[in-house]
MMTF fields as JSON, N, C-alpha, C and O atoms, coordinates in Angstrom:
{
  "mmtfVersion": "1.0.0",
  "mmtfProducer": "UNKNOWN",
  "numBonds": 255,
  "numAtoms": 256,
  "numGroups": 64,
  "numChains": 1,
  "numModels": 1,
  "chainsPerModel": [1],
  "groupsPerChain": [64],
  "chainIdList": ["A"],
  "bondAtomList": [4, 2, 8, 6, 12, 10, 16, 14, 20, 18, 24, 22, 28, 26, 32, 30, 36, 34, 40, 38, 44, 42, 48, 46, 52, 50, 56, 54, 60, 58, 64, 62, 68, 66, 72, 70, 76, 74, 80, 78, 84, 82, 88, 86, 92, 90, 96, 94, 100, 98, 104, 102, 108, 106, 112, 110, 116, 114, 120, 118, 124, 122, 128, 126, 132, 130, 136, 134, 140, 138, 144, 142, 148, 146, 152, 150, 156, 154, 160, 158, 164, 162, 168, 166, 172, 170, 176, 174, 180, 178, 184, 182, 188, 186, 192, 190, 196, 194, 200, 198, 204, 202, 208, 206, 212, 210, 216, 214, 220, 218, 224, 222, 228, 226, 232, 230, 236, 234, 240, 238, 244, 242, 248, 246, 252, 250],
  "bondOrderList": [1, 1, 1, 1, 1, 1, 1, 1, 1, 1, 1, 1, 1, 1, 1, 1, 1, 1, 1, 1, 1, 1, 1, 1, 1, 1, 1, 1, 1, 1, 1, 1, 1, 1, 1, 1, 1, 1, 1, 1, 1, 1, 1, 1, 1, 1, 1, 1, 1, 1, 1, 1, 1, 1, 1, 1, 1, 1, 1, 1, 1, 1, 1],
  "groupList": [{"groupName": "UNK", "atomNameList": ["N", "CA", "C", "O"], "elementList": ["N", "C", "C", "O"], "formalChargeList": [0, 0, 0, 0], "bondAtomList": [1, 0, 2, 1, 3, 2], "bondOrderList": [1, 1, 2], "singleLetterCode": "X", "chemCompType": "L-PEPTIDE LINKING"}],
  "groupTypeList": [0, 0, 0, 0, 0, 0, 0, 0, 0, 0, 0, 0, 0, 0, 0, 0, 0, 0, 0, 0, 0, 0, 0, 0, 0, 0, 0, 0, 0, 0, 0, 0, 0, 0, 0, 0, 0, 0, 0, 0, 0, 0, 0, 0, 0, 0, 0, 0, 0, 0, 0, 0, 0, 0, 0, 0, 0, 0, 0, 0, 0, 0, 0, 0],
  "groupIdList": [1, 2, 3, 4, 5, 6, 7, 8, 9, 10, 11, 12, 13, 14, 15, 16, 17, 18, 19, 20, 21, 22, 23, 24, 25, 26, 27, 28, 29, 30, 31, 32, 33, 34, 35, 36, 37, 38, 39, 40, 41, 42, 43, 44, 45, 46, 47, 48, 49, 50, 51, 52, 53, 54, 55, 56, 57, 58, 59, 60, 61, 62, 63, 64],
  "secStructList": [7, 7, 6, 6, 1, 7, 7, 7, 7, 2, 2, 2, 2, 2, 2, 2, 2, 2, 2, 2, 2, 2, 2, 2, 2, 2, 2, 2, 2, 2, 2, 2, 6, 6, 6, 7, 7, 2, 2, 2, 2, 2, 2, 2, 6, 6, 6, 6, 1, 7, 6, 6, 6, 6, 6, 2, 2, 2, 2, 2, 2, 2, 7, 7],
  "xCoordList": [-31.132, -30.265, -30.691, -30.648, -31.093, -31.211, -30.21, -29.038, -30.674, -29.678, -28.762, -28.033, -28.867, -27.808, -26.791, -25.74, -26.792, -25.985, -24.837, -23.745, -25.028, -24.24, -22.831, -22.756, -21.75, -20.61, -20.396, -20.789, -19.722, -19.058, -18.054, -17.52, -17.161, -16.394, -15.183, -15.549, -14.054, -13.491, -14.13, -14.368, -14.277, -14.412, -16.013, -16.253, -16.718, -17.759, -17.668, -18.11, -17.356, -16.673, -16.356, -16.692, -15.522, -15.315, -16.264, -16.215, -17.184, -18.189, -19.178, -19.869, -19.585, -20.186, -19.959, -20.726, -18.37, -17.396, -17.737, -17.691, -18.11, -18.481, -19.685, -20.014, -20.841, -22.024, -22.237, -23.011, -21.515, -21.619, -20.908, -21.207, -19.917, -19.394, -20.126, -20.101, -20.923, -21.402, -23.209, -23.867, -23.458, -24.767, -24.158, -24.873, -22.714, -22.641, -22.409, -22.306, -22.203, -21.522, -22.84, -23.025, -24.126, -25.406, -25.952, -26.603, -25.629, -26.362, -25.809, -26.355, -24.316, -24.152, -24.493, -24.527, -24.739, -25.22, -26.574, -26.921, -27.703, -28.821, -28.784, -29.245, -28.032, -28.156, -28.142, -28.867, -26.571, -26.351, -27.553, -27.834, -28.356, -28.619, -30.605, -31.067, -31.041, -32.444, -32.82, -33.339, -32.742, -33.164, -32.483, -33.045, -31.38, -30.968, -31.662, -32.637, -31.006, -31.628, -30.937, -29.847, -31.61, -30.752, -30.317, -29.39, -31.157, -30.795, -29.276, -28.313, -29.079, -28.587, -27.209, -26.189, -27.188, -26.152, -25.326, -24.11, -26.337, -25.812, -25.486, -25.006, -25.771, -25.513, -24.158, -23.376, -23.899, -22.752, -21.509, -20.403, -21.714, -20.587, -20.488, -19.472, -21.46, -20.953, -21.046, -21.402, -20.859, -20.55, -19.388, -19.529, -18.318, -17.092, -17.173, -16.157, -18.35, -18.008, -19.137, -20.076, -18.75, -20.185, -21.305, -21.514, -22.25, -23.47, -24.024, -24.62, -23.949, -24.667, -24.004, -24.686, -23.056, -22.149, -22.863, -23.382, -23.152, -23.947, -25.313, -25.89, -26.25, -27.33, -27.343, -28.015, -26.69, -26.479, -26.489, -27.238, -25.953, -25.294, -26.636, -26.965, -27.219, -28.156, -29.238, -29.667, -29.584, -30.663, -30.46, -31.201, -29.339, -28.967, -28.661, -29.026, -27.984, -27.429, -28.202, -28.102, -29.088, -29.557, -30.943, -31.612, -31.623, -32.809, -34.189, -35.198, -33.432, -33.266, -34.325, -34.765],
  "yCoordList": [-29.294, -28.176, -27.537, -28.207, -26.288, -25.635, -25.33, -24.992, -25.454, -25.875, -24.779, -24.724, -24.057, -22.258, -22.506, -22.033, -23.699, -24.228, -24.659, -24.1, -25.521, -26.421, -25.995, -24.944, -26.636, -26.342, -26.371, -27.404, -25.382, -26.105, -26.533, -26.361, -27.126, -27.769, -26.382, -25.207, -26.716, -26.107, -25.599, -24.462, -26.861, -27.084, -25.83, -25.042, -26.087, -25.439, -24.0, -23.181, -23.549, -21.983, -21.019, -19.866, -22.094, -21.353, -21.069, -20.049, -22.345, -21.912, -21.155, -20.505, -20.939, -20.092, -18.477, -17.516, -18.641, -17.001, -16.664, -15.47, -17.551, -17.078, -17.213, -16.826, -17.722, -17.08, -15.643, -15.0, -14.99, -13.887, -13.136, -11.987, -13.185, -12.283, -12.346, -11.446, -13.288, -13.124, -12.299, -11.655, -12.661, -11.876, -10.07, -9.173, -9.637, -8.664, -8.174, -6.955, -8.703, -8.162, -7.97, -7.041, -9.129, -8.671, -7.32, -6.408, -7.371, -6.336, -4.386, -3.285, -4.976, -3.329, -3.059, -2.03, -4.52, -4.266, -4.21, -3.901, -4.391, -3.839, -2.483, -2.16, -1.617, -0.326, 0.829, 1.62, -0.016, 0.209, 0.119, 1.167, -0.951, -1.4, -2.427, -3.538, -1.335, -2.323, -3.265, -4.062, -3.524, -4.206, -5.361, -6.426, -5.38, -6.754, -8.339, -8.697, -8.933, -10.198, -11.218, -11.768, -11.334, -12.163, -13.218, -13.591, -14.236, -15.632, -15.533, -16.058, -14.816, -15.131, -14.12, -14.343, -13.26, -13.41, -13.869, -13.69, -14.747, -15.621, -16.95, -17.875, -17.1, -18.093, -18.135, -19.077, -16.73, -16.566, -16.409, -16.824, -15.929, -15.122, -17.371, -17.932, -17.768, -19.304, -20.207, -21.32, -20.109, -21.498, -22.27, -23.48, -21.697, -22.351, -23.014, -23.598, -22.958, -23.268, -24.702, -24.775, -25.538, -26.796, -26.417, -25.669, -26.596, -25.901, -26.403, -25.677, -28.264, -28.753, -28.292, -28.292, -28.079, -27.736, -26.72, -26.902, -25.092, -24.028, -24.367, -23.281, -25.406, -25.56, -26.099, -25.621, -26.857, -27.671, -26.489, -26.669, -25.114, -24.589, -23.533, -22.727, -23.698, -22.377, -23.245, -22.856, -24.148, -25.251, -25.219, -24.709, -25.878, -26.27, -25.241, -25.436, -24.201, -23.037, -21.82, -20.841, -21.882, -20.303, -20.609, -19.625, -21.921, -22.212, -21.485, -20.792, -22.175, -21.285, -22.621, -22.595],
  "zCoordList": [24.484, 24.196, 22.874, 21.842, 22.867, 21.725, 20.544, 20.714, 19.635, 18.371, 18.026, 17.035, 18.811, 18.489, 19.077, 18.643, 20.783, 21.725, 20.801, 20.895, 20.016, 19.427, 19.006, 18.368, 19.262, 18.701, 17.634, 17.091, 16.754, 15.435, 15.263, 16.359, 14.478, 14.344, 13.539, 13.555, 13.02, 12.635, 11.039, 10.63, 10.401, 9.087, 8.905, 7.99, 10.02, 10.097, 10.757, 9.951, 11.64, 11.73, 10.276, 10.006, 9.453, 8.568, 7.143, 6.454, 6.9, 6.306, 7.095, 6.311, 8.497, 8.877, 8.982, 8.918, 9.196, 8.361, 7.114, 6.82, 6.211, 4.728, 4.581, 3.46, 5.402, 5.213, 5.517, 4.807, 6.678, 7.026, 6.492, 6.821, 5.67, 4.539, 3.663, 2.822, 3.556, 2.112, 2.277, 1.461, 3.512, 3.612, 3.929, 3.482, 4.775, 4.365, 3.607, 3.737, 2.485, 1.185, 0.562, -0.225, 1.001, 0.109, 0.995, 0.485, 2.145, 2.921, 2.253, 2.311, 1.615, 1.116, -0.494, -1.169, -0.803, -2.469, -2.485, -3.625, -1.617, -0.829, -1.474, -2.569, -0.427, -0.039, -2.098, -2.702, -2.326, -3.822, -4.698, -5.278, -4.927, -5.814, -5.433, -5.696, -4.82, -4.302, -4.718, -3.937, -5.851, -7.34, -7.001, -7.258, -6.472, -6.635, -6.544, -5.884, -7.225, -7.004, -5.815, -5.975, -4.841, -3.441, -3.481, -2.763, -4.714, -4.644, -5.443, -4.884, -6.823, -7.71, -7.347, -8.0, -6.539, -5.628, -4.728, -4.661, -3.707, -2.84, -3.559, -2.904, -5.1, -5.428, -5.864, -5.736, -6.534, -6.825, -6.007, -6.352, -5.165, -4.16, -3.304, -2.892, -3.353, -2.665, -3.672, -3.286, -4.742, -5.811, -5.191, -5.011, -4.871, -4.746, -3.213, -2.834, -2.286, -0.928, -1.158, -1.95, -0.368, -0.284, -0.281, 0.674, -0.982, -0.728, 0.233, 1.029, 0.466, 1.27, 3.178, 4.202, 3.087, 4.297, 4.751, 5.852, 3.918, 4.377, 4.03, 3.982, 3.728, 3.847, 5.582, 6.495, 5.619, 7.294, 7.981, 8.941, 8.004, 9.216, 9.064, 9.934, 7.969, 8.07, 8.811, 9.897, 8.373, 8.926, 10.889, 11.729, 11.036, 11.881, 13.108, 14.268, 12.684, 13.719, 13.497, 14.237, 12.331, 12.06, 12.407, 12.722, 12.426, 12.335, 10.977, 11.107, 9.685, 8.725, 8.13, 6.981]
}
C-alpha cells in the first residue's frame, strides 16, 4: 500500500491542518515578499507544534 493510502490518526489530521496553513500562509508571503526566507518562516509559524510529529507526516504522507 502506498504511503499517501495511510490513515491518520486524529492527533495527526491536525498537525497535517497546520502544515497546510502554514505552507499557505508561506505561499501568500511568496507573492508579497520574493525575498523571503522559507526555512526561517516555516520555522517560525511551527515552533509551537511537535516538530518531530510534522517531520513524520511530511516524511511519511508527503513523501518529503
Amino acid at each position: 500500500m502506498s504511503s499517501r493510502n495511510k490513515l491518520l490518526n486524529n492527533d495527526q489530521k491536525f498537525v497535517a491542518s497546520k502544515i497546510y496553513e502554514g505552507l499557505k500562509l508561506l505561499e501568500k508571503n511568496i507573492k508579497e515578499d520574493p525575498e523571503i526566507n522559507y526555512i526561517s518562516f516555516l520555522e517560525d509559524f511551527y515552533k509551537d507544534y511537535n516538530s518531530l510529529e510534522i517531520e513524520y507526516i511530511f516524511r511519511e504522507y508527503f513523501n518529503i
